[in-house]
N, C-alpha and C positions, 0 to 999 in steps of 0.2 A: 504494500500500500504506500503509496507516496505520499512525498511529504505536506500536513495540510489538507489530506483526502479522506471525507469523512465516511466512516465503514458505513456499506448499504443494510436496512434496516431488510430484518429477517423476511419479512410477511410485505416485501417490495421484491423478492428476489425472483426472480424466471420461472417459471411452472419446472419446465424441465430441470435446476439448481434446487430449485424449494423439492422436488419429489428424492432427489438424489438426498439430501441432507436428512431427510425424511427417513429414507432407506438405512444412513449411516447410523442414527440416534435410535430407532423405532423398532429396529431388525429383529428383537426376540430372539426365540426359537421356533419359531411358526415359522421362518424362513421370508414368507412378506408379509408378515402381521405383528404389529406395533399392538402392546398391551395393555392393561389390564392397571388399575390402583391395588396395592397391596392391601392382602385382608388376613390378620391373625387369626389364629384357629380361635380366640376368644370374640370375635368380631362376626365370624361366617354366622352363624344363626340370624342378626341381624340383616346382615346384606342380602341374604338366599331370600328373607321375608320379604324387603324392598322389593327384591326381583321380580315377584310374585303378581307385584301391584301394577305392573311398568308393560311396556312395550306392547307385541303388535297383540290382535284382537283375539282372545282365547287364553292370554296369560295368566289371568285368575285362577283361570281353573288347572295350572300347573301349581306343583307344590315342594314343598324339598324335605330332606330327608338325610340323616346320620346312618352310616353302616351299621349301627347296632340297631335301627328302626327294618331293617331288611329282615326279609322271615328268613327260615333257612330254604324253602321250599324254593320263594321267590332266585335265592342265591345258586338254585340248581342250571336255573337258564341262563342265566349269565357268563359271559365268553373270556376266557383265561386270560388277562392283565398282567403288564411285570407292575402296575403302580398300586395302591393304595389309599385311598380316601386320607388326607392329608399330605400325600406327597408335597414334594416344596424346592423348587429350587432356585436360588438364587443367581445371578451372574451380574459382570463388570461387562460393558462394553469399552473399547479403545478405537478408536479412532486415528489414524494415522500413529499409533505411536502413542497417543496422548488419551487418558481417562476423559469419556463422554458423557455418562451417565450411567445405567443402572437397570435390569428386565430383572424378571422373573415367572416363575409358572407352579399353578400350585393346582392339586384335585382335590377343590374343597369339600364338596358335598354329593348328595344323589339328588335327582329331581325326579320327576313325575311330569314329562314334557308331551301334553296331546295321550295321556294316557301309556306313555311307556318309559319306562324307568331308565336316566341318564348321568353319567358323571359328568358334573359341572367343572369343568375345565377353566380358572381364568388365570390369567396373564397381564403384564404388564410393563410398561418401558418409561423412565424418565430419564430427564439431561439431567446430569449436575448445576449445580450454580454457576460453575464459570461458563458450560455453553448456554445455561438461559438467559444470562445476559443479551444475549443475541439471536438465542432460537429456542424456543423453553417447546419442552418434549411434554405431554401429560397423556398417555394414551392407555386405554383398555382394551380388551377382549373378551369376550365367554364364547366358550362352546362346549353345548351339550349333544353330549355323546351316547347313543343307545345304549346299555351296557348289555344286552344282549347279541344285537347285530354288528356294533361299532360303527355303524353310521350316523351320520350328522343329525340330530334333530332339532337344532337353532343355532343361531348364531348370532353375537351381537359384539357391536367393537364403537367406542365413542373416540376420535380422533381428535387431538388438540397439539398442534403441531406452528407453532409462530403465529402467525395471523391466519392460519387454515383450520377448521371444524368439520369433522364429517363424522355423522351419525347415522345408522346402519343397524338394523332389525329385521334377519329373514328365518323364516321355518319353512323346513324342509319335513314336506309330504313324501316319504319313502314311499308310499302303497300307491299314489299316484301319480310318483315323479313329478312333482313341482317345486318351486322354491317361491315362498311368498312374501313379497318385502311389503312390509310396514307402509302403508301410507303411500305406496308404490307398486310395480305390476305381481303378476304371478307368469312363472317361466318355469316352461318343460326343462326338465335338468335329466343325466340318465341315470338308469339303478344306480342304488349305493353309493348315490354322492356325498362326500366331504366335502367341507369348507376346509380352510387352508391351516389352520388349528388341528382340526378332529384329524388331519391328513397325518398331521405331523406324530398322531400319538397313534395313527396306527401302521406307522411305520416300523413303531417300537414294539408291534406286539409278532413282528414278521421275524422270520430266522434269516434273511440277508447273507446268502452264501455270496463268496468273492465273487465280481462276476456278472450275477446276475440283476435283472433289470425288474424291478416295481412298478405297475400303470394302474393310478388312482384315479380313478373320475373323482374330479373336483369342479368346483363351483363357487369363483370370487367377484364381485362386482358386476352383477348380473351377465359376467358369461361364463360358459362351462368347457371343461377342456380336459384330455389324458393327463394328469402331473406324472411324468417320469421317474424317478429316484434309483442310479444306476450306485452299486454296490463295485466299491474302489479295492480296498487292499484292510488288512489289519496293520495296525499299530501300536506302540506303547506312547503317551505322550504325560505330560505333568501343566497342571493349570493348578490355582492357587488351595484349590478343594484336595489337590494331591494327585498321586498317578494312578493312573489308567489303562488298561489293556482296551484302546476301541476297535472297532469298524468304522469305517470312512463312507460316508453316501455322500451322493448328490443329487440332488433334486433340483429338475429342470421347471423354472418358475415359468409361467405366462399370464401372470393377477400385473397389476397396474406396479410399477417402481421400474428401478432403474436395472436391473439384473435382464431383462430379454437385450437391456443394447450392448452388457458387458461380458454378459455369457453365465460365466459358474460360481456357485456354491458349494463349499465341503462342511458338510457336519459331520463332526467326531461322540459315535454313540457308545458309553462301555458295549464291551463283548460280552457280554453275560445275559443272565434270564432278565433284567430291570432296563437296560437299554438306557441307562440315565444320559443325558445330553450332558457333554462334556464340554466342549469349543465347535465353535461356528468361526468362519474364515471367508470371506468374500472380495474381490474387487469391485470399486466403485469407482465414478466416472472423477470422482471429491480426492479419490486414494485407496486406504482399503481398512475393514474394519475385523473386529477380531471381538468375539461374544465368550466370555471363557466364566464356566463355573466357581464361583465360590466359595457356597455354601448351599449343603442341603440336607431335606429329611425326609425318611422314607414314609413313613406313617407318623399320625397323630400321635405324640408323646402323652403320656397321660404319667400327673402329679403322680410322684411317689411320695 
C-alpha cells in the first residue's frame, strides 16, 4: 500500500475479492460452508428450543432431543457413526502464514425433522480481532442429518461476512426429491441428496480405500451437482491437537467460492473408525489457507 493510500473498506471490495476472503476466513470443515456460533453442551437445550420456533413453515412441529431420550428400539434403525452426540471440534485457521480467526463443529443434539429423527450438526467460523478490523467473519450452519439414512433433512446457515448477509433455510423432501427454501422456490434435487455439511460427515462414515473415488449428490445454492471426493495416499502428520495417522481426500467443490477457479482441496481425516478432521489445506486466489485442529471431544463429558 502506498504511501498516504487509504486501505479499501471491506464491504466496498469486488464480489469476486469479497467471495475469495470469504473462502479464506469462512472455510470450516464443510469445505465451502462458513459456520455456525459456538454453543456449550450447557447452552444446547436452549438453542435446539429456539430452533424449534424459527425458520421455514413446519418447524414447530420438529422437536429435539438428548441421546438418553432415544428408546433403545428406536436406536436399532439407526446407521453406524464414528461421532457421538457431543462431538466437538475445535480449529485455528491461518491464512497466509498468519492467524485469521477460528471454526468449529460440534453434534449437538437429535431432532425430530418432518417426523424423522436427525443429528443436529452445527458449525461455525469467526475472524479474530485483528482481521475484523477490516473484514469481521460471524457465520453459522446446521444441518440435520437422518440418523437412519444419512441424508440431509434441513439445512440452514446465516452469513455475516463484512458488509455481506445471507440467510438460507431449505428442507429436503427425501421421499419426493425436492429441496424447499424458505420464502423461496421448491427444486427437484436427486435421491439422497446432501447439503455441503451433511456431505462432509458422510464422508466420515465411508472406508476410503487409497485410490478410490466418492460421488455425492449434493445440493448448494439452489443447484444440485455429483461432489466428487477422490481418496489420495495415507499419512502421518502433527497439528496443534497432536499427531495423527490420516487419509488424505479431496473433494471436488462446484457450490459458489473461489475453489472451481483455483482447482483443489486436501482434507487430512485420522485413519481410524472416528475419521476426526484433522487439517484442511487449500489455494486461494488471496494465497492459501490452512484449517488445523486444536482441540477436541468425543462425547458429552459428564461431571464426575
Amino acid at each position: 500500500m502506498g504511501q498516504g493510500e487509504r486501505p479499501r473498506r471491506a464491504d466496498a471490495a469486488p464480489p469476486r475479492r469479497r467471495r475469495a476472503l470469504t473462502c479464506v476466513l469462512a472455510l470450516g470443515l464443510a469445505s465451502s460452508v462458513a459456520a455456525a456460533a459456538q454453543t456449550s453442551p450447557s447452552e444446547s437445550t436452549g438453542a435446539a428450543a429456539r430452533s424449534d420456533s424459527t425458520g421455514t413453515a413446519g418447524a414447530a412441529r420438529d422437536t429435539s432431543a438428548f441421546g438418553s431420550w432415544i428408546t433403545a428400539e428406536e436406536r436399532k434403525h439407526f446407521a453406524p457413526v464414528p461421532w457421538r452426540i457431543g462431538e466437538y471440534f475445535q480449529f485455528s485457521i491461518e491464512w497466509n502464514g498468519l492467524n485469521g480467526g477460528s471454526s468449529l463443529m460440534q453434534v449437538q443434539n437429535i431432532h425430530t425433522v418432518d417426523g424423522h429423527r436427525a443429528y443436529r450438526i452445527v458449525t461455525k467460523t469467526e475472524s479474530n480481532s485483528f482481521v475484523s478490523k477490516f473484514y469481521k467473519v460471524r457465520d453459522r450452519a446446521e444441518s440435520f442429518i437422518d440418523a437412519e439414512s444419512l441424508v440431509s433433512r434441513r439445512f440452514v446457515k446465516h452469513l455475516r461476512e463484512g458488509g455481506y448477509k445471507k440467510d438460507l433455510d431449505v428442507r429436503f423432501d427425501q421421499e419426493r426429491h425436492q429441496a424447499m427454501y424458505a420464502g423461496g422456490p421448491t427444486l427437484d434435487v436427486p435421491a439422497r441428496v446432501q447439503d455441503v455439511l451433511s456431505a462432509f460427515y458422510y464422508v466420515r462414515t465411508q472406508p476410503l480405500a487409497t485410490g478410490s473415488t466418492l460421488s455425492i449428490p449434493t445440493h448448494d445454492n439452489r443447484k444440485s451437482y455429483e461432489m466428487e471426493v477422490k481418496v489420495h495416499r495415507r499419512e502421518r502428520i502433527e497439528v496443534p491437537a497432536g499427531k495423527f495417522d490420516c487419509v488424505v481426500v479431496e473433494p471436488m467443490l462446484k457450490s459458489e467460492g473461489v475453489f472451481q477457479a483455483k482447482g483443489s482441496i486436501l482434507v487430512w481425516l485420522s485413519d481410524d473408525s472416528r475419521r476426526i478432521p484433522v487439517l484442511v489445506k487449500s489455494k486461494v486466489p488471496v494465497g492459501s489457507i490452512s484449517v488445523s485442529l486444536t482441540d477436541m471431544r468425543l462425547a458429552f463429558e459428564r461431571p464426575r
